[in-house]
N, C-alpha and C positions, 0 to 999 in steps of 0.2 A: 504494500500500500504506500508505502513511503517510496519507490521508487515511481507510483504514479502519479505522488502528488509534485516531485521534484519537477515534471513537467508541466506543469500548470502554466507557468507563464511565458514560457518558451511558445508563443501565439501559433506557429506552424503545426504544435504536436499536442496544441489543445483535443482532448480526445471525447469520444463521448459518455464514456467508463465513468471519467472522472470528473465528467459535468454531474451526472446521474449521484456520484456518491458524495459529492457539494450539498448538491440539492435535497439528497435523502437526510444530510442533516441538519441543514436549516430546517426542513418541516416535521423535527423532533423537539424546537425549541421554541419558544414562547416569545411574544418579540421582547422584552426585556432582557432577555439573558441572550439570545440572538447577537445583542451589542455587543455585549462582553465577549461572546464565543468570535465571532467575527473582526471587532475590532484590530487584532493584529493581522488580518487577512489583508484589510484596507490600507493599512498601513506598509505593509510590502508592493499593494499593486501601485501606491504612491511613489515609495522608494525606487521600486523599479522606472516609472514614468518620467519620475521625477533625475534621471540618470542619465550619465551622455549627453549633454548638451551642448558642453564646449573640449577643447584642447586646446586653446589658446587661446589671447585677450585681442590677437592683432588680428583686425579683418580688413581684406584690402579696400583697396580708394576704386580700384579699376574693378572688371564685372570678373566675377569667379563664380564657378559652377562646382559643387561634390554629390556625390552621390555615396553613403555610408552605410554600414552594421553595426552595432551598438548591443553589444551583452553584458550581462552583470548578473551577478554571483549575492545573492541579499541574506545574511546571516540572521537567523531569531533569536534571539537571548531568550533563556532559561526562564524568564520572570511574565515572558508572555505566551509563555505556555499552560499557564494554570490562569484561571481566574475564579472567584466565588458567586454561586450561583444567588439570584432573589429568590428567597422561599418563602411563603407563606408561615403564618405565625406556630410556632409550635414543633416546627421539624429542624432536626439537626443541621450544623452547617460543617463545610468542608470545603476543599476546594475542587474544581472541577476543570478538565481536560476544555483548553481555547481549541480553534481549526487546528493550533502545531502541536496540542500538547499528544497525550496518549494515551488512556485508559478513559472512558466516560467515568459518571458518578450515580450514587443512589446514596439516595436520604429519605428514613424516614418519620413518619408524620402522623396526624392524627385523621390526615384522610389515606391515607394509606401512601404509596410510593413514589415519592417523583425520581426520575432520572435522565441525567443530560448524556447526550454523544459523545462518541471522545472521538481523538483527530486522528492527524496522518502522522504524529510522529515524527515532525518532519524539523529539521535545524538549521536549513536552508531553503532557497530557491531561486532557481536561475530563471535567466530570462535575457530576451532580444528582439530587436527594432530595425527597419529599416529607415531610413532618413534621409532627403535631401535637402543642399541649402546652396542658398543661390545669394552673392554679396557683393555690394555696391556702395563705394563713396563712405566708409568704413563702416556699414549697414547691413547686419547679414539677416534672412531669412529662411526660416528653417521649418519642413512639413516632415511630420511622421505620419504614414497610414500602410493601413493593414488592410484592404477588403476584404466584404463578410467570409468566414470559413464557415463553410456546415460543419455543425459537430453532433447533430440528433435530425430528425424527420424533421423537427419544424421548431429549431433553434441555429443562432450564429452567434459566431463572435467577430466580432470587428473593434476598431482600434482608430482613433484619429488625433494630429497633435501639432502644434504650432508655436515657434519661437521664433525672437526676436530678439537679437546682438546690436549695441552700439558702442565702438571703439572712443570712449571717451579721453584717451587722450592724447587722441592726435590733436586734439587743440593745446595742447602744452608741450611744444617742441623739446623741453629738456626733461621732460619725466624720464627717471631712468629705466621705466617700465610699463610695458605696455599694461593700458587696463578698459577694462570693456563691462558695460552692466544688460542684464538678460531676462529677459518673461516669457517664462512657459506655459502653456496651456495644452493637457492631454487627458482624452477620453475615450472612456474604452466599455466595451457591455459583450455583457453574455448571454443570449436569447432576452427574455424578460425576466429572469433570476436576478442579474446580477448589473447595472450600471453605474459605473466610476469616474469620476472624473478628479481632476487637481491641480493646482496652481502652482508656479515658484517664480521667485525674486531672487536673482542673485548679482554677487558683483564679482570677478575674476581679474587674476591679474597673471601676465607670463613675460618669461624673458625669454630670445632664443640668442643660445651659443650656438654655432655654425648648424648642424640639422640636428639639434638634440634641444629641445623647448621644456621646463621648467613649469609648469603651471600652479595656481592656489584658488578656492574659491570659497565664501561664504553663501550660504544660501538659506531663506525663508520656505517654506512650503507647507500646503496644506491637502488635503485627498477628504472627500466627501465620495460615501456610498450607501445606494440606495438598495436593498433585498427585496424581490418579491418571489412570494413561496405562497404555498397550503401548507397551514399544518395537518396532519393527519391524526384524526380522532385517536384517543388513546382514554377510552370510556373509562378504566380501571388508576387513572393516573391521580394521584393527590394535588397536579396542578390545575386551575380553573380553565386556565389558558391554553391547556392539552385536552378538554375535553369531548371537543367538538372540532368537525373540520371547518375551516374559517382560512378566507383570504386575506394574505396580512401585506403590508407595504413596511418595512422600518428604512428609517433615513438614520447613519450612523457616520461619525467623524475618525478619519484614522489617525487624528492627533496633529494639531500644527505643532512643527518641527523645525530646529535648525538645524542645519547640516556643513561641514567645512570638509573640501578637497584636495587634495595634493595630489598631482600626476605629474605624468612628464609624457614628452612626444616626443616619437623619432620621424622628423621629416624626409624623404626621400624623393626622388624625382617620380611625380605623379601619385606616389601614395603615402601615409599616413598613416602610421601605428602607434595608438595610446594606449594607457591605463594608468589608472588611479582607485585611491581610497577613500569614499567618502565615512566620516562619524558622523554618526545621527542615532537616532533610537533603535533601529535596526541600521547597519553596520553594511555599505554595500563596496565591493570590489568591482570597477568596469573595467571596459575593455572595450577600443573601436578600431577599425580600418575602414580607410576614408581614401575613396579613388579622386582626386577634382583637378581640374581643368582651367 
């Protein structure tokens, strides 16, 4: 199971197995606790989205063209693997398995048993993007898109995203360093289970020694995600909110975050290999190669 959730964001090998076993567990949980079990779910398809945006501060004056791949490596800490479930009055408490952690949970109560899903297990996940970015007059513009993939009869996933580079200081001929500030916007859904979307602010700065570029970035970000599920009746359940099948929407935040990067680039003629480390709440390593013209 852990090795089919490693794919989840990897958008090419989104499968259908593991939309199905998403969705079986959202419609085991009540949408209050939904949040908590999800929350770091959002938070990585942030981290991810939110990745890759720059290699360098310096964008040219004259027109340039790339065309790039963009993967990352997103580490879960230990701490968002559990969270405690809301119980009603009278039943024990404990903590219980988020989407990464691993064993579900049961407590009980004075109406008899409630119990949450447990996850994938999982202490990672990778992921990747295609992108191009097209830059003028030190102005870079930058699209990510994925069209729909069927991943079920009558669900997709698709993927869309859009940034914007400005080299601020070419107006200060003696900076010793280039530096450039950036907005991103990227959104992404999963049939009607699952759409994401998120914001980032950042400002970046690089130097380059002959083909070998340096780079830093601080960065803002936010990820808002919406679930829509059925839960499925579970008549024998001590939760109210398990009792009955019922159409549920919850809207959940995966936490505004700050994030700081350090990479380096190796430029060569015509292509372009990065990587870096961003800290954040979750912990992501990237990685690009970038063809442009």
């Amino acid at each position: 199971m852990k090795k089919y959730f490693a794919t989840f964001f990897v958008v090419l090998l989104f499968s259908c197995s593991i939309y199905s076993q998403i969705q079986d567990r959202f419609e085991a949980l009540g949408p209050d606790n939904l949040k908590n079990y999800a929350k770091p779910f959002a938070t990585t398809l942030g981290a991810g989205l939110n990745s890759g945006g720059y290699n360098s501060a310096s964008i040219s004056n004259l027109f340039s063209f790339s065309i790039s791949f963009r993967a990352m490596y997103i580490m879960i800490p230990e701490d968002q693997k559990t969270f405690t479930p809301q119980l009603p009055s009278g039943y024990t408490s404990g903590p219980a398995a988020t989407i990464y952690g691993d064993k579900g949970g049961a407590y009980a109560g004075p109406a008899g048993y409630i119990t949450t899903p447990g996850g994938f297990n999982a202490s990672y996940a990778p992921g990747g993007m295609p992108q191009i970015a097209v830059s003028f007059m030190g102005t870079q513009v930058m699209l990510r898109y994925v069209p729909s993939i069927k991943i079920s009869d009558n669900e997709d996933f698709n993927m869309f995203g859009i940034g914007i580079a400005h080299e601020v200081s070419q107006y200060f001929p003696l900076m010793p360093v280039d530096v450039a500030v950036q907005f991103l916007y990227n959104k992404l859904s999963v049939g009607d289970l699952i759409s994401c979307s998120s914001v980032a602010f950042n400002a970046h700065a690089s130097k380059t020694f002959g083909v070998v570029t340096p780079y830093f970035g601080l960065q803002y970000e936010s990820t808002s995600l919406t679930a829509k599920y059925t839960i499925k009746a579970q008549p024998n359940s001590g939760d109210p909110a398990l009792q009955q099948d019922q159409n549920v929407s919850v809207d959940l935040n995966g936490g505004d975050t700050f994030r700081a990067t350090l990479g380096l680039a190796l430029d060569l003629p015509v292509i372009t290999i990065n990587a870096d480390y961003s800290i954040s709440s979750q912990p992501v390593l990237s990685a690009g190669l970038t063809f442009g013209l």
